[in-house]
C-alpha positions as CSV (number, residue, x, y, z in Angstrom):
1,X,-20.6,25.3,-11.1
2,X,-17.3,25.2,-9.9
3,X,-15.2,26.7,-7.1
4,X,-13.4,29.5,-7.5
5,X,-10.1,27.8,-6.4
6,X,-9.1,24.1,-5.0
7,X,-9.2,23.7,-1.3
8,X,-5.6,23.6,0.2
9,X,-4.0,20.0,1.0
10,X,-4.5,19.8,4.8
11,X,-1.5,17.7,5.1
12,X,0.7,18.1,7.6
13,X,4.4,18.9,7.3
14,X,6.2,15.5,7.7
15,X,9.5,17.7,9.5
16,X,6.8,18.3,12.1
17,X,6.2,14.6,13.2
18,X,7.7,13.2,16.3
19,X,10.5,11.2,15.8
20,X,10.4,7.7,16.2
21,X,12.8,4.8,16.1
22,X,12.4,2.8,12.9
23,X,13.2,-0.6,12.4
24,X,12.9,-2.0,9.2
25,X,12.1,-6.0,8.6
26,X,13.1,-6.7,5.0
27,X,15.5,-5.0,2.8
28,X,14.7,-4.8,-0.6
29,X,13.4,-2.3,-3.3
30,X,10.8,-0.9,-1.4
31,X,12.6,-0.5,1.3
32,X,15.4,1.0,-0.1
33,X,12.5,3.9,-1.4
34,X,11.0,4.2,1.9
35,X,14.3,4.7,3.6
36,X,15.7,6.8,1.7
37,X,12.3,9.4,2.0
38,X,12.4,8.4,5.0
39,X,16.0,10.1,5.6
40,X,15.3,13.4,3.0
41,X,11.6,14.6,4.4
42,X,11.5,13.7,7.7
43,X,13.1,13.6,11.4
44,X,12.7,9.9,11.9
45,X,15.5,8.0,12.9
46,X,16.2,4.4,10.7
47,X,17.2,2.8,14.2
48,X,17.8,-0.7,13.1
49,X,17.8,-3.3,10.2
50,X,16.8,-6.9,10.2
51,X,18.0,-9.5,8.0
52,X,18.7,-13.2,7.6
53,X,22.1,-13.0,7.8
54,X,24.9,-11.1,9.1
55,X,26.4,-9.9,6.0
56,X,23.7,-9.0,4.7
57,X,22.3,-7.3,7.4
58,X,25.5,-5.1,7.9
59,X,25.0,-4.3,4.1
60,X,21.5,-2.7,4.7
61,X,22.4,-1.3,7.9
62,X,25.5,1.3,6.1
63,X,22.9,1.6,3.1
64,X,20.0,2.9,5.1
65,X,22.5,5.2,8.1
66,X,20.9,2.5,10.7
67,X,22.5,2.3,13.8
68,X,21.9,-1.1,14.7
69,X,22.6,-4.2,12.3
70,X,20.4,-7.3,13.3
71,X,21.2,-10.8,11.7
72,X,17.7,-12.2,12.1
73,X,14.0,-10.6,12.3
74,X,13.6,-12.3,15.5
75,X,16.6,-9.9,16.9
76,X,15.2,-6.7,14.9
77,X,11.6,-7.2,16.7
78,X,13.5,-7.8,20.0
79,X,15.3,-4.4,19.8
80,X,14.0,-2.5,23.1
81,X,15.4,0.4,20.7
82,X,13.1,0.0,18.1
83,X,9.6,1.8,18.5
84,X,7.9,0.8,15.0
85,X,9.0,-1.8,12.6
86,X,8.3,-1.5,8.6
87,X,7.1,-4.9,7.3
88,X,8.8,-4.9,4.0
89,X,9.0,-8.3,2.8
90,X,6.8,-10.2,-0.3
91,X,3.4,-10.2,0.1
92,X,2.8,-13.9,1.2
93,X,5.6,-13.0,4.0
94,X,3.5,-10.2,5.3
95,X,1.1,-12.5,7.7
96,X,4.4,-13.9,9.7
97,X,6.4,-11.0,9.6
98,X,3.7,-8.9,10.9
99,X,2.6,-11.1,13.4
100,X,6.6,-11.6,15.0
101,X,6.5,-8.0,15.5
102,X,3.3,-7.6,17.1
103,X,4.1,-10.2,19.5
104,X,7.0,-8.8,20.5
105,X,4.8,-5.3,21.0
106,X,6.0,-3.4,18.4
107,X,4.1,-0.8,16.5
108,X,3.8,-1.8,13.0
109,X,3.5,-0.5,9.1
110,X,2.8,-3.0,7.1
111,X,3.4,-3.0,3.3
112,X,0.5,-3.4,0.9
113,X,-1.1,-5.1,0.6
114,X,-1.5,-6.4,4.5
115,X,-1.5,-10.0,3.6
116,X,-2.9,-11.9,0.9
117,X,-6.5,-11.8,1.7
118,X,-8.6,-10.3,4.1
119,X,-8.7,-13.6,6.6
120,X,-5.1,-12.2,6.5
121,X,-5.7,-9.0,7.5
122,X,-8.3,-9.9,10.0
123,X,-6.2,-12.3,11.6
124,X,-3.2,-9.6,11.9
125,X,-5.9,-6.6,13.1
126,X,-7.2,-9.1,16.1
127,X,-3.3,-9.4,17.1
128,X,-2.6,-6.0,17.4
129,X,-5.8,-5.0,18.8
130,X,-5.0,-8.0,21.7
131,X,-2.0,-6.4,21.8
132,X,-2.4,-2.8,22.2
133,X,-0.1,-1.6,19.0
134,X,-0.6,0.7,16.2
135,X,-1.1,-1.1,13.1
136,X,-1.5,0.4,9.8
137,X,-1.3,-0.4,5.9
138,X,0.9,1.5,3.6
139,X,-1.0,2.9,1.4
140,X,0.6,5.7,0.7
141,X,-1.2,6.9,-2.0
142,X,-3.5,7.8,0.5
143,X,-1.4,10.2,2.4
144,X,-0.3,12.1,-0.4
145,X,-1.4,16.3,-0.4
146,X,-3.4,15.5,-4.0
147,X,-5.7,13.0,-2.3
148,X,-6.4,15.0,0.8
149,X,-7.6,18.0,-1.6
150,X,-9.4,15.2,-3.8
151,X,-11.0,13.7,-0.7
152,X,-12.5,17.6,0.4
153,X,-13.9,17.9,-3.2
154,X,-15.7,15.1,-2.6
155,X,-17.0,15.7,0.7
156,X,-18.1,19.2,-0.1
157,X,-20.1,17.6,-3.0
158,X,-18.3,19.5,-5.9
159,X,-19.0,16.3,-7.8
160,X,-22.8,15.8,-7.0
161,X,-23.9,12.8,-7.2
162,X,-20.5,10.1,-7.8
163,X,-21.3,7.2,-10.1
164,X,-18.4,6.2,-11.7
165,X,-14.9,5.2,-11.3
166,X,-12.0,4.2,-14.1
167,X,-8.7,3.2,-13.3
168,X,-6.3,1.2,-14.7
169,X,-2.6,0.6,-13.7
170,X,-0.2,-1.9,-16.0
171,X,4.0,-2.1,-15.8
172,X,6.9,-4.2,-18.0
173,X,8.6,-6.2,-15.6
174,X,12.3,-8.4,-16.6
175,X,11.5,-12.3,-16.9
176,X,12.9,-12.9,-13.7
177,X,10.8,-10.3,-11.5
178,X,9.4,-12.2,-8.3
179,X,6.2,-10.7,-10.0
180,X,5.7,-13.4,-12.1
181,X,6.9,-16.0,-9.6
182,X,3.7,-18.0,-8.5
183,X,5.8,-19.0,-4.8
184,X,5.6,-15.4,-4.3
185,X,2.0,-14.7,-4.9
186,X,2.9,-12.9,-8.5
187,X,0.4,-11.6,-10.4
188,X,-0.7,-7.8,-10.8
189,X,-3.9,-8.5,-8.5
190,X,-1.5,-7.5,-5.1
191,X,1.2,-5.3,-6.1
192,X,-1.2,-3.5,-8.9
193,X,-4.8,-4.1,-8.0
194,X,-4.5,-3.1,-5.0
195,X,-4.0,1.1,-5.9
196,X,-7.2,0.6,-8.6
197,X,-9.2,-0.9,-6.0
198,X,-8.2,1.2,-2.9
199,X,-9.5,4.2,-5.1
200,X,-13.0,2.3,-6.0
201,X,-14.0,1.5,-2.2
202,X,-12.3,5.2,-0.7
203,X,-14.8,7.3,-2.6
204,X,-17.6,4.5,-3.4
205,X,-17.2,1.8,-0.4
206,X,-17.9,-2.0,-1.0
207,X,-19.4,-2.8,-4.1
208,X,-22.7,-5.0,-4.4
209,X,-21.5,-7.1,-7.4
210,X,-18.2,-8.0,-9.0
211,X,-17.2,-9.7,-11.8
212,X,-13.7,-9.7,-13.3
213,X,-12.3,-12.0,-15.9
214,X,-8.6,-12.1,-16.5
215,X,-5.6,-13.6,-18.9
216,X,-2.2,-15.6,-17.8
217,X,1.7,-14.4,-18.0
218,X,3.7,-16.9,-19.3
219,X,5.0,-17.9,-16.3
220,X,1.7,-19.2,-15.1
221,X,0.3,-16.5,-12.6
222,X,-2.3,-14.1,-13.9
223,X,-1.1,-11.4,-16.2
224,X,-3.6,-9.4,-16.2
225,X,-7.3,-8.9,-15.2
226,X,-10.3,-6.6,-15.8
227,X,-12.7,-5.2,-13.1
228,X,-16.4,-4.4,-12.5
229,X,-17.5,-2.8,-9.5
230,X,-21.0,-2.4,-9.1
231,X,-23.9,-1.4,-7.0
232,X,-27.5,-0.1,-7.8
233,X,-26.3,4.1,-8.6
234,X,-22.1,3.5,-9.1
235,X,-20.0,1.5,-11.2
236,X,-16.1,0.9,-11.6
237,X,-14.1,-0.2,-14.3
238,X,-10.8,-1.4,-13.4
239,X,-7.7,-3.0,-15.0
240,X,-4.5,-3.9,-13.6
241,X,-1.6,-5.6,-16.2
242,X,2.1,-6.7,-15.6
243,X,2.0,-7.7,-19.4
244,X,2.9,-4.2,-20.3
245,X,2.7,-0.5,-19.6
246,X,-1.2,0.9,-20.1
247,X,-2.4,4.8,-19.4
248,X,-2.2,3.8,-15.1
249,X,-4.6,7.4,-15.5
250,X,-7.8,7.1,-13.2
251,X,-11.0,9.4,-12.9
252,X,-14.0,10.1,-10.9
253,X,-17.4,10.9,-12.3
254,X,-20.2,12.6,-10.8
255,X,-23.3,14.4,-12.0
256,X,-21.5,18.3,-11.9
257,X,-17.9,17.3,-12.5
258,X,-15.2,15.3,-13.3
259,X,-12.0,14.9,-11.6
260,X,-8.9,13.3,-14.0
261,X,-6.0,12.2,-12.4
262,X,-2.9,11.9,-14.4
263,X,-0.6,9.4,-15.2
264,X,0.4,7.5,-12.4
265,X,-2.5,8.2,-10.5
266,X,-1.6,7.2,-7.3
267,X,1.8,8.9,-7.4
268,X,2.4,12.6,-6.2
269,X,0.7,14.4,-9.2
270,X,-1.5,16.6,-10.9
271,X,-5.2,16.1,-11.4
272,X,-8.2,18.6,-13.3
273,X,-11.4,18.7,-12.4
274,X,-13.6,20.0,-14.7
275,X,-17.3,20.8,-14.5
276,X,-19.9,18.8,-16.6
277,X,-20.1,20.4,-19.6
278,X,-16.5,20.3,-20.1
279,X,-16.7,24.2,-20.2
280,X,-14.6,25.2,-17.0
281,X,-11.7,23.1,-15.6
282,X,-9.5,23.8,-12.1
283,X,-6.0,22.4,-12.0
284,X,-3.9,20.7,-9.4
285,X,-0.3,20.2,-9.5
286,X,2.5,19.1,-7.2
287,X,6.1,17.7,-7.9
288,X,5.6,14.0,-9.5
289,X,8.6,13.2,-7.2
290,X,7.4,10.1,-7.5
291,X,8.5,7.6,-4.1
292,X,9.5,10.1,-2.5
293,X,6.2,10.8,-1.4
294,X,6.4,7.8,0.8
295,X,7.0,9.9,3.6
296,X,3.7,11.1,4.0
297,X,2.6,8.2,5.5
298,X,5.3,7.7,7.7
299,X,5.1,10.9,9.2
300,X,1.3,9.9,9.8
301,X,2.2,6.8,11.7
302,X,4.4,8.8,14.1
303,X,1.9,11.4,15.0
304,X,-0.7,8.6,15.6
305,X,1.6,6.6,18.1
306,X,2.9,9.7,19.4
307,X,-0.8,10.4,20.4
308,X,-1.6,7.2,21.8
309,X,-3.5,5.8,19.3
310,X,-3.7,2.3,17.3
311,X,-4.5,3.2,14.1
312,X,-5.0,6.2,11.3
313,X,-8.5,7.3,10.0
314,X,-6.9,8.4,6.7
315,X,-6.5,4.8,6.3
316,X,-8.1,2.2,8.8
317,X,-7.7,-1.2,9.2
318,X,-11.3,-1.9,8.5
319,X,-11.7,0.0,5.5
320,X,-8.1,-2.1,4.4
321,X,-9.9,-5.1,5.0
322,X,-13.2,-4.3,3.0
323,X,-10.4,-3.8,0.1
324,X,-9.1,-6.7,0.7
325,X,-12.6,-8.5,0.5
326,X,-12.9,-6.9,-3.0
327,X,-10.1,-7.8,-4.0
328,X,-10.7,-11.5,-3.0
329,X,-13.9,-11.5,-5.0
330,X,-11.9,-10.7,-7.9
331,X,-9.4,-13.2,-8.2
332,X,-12.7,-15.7,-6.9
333,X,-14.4,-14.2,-10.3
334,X,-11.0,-14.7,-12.0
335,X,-10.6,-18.2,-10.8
336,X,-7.4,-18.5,-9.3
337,X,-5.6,-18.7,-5.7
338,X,-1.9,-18.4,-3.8
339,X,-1.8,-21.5,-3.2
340,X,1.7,-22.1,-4.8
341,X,2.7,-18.5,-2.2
342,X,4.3,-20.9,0.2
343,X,8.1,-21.5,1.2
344,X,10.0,-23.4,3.5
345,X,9.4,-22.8,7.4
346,X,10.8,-23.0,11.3
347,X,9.2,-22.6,14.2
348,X,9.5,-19.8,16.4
349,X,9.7,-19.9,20.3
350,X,5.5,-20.1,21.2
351,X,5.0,-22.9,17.9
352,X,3.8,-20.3,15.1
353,X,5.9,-21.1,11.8
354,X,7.6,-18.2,10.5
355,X,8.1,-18.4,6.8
356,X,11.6,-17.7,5.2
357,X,12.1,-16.5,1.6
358,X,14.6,-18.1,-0.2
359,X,16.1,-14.6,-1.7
360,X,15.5,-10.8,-0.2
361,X,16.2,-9.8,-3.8
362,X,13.6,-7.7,-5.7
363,X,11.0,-8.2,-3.3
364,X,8.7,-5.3,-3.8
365,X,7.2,-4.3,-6.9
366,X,8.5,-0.9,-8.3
367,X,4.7,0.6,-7.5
């Protein structure tokens, strides 16, 4: 049987966070979105920008309302007015970029996913652990008010017993998206995968078995790929496609009830759950406002660092990490690697190479 009504979202009020000084490190799609709900929800102040050039970075710096304008990362990091830095650069730029800010003692949020594998993410975890900064991935999905009333349906066992997970997520792209670039780890495994698979191991944890199998774009990276998830009492069925646009719907099954989550699941949305028979059916709905929702998680990370701590339990680094194992499995099952994901590089002042990217163009996906 049902509940009478849906719990209420626990989620703060983003207005309500602390302010802190932002800097963002890269200044492309995504962090054009994340500025900008940055700016409209919440009362954290876009301190500085870092590009690779001064033009540019001047550019970003009017764009976003930043007060300071830094011609290199190295400078942006360096900023004693910056209290957190955004990592907003491609994927296979994640591991450097994330590891110059660190260094320099900064509090960081790190795009999804972390870095392009879980030696990745372990590698950047240890750095801020030696370090003594918060460190945090941004999956924002998991911030939103929809998954926090999901997540309490779940633990009050509304479901019974979970078994089953579907999700799928597929986008058009242009030809010339750094998507299906191969030297910027393209592919839907790390800009699409990684929502389908974040939802798998949040409500079923690491999987005992995977198998995937997948097809090529023809540019040369993987197009697209399908999923199994399994262990001895749950299953999940994934797919992830930059060939074209697919349902991106996702649901969890359990032996009471159903929840559906609608299009663009892990968007701001509306889900039902409905009980097994199909018979009675709850609704939840918020403004699909789409990116906007991006400021839930910001507003996270300044409560967190506000409070002295390192990390979020809404998302921690270990559970990001366990993700990012899954995810590794499947491209292993797959049968491909990043290996073309490199680019040209220069040494920074203690020897570590810091990749450049030849373009800050179109360097998020539109997820």
């Amino acid at each position: 049987m049902l509940p009478s009504t849906l719990p209420n979202p626990r989620t703060p009020s983003s207005m309500d966070a602390p302010p802190l000084r932002w800097g963002i490190l890269g200044s492309g799609w995504i962090a054009d979105q994340f500025v900008s709900a940055l700016r409209a929800h919440t009362r954290q102040v876009v301190q500085a920008v870092g590009s690779r050039s001064a033009a540019t970075a001047a550019t970003s710096a009017a764009r976003y309302g930043a007060r300071t304008a830094h011609a290199s990362y190295e400078a942006l990091v360096a900023d004693p007015d910056v209290d957190v830095v955004y990592v907003a650069t491609p994927h296979n730029f994640h591991l450097p970029h994330s590891l110059l800010a660190i260094g320099a003692g900064k509090h960081v949020l790190i795009e999804k996913p972390v870095g392009l594998d879980a030696e990745e993410a372990r590698e950047i975890e240890a750095a801020a652990t030696r370090a003594g900064v918060f460190c945090m991935e941004a999956m924002w999905t998991l911030f939103l008010p929809k998954f926090d009333v999901i997540r309490q349906l779940l633990d009050d066992g509304v479901l019974g017993s979970v078994h089953t997970i579907l999700a799928d997520m597929g986008e058009t792209f242009a030809p010339q998206h750094r998507i299906f670039d191969p030297r910027l780890a393209g592919g839907p495994l790390l800009d699409l995968g990684t929502y389908p698979v974040t939802l798998a191991t949040w409500v079923l944890g690491a999987p005992d078995a995977v198998w995937a199998v997948g097809s090529p774009a023809p540019s040369g990276v993987n197009g697209q790929i399908a999923a199994v998830l399994g262990s001895p009492k749950t299953t999940a069925a994934l797919h992830f496609s930059i060939l074209g646009e697919t349902p991106t719907v996702a649901s969890i099954s359990g032996s009471d009830a159903v929840i559906e989550i609608d299009r663009h699941f892990y968007r701001p949305g509306g889900f039902t759950l409905r009980d097994a028979t199909g018979t009675a059916a709850l609704r939840w709905q918020e403004a699909a406002v789409g990116h906007e929702g991006l400021h839930f998680e910001a507003a996270e990370v300044a409560r967190r660092i506000a409070a002295g701590e390192t990390g979020s339990p809404l998302s921690p680094m270990a559970r990001t990490i366990e993700t990012l194992e899954v995810m590794d499995r499947i491209r292993q099952s797959v049968g491909f690697d990043f290996t073309a994901a490199a680019a040209p590089t220069t040494a920074v002042p203690d020897g570590r190479p810091i990749v450049r990217s030849e373009s800050e163009k179109g360097l998020e996906t539109t997820s």
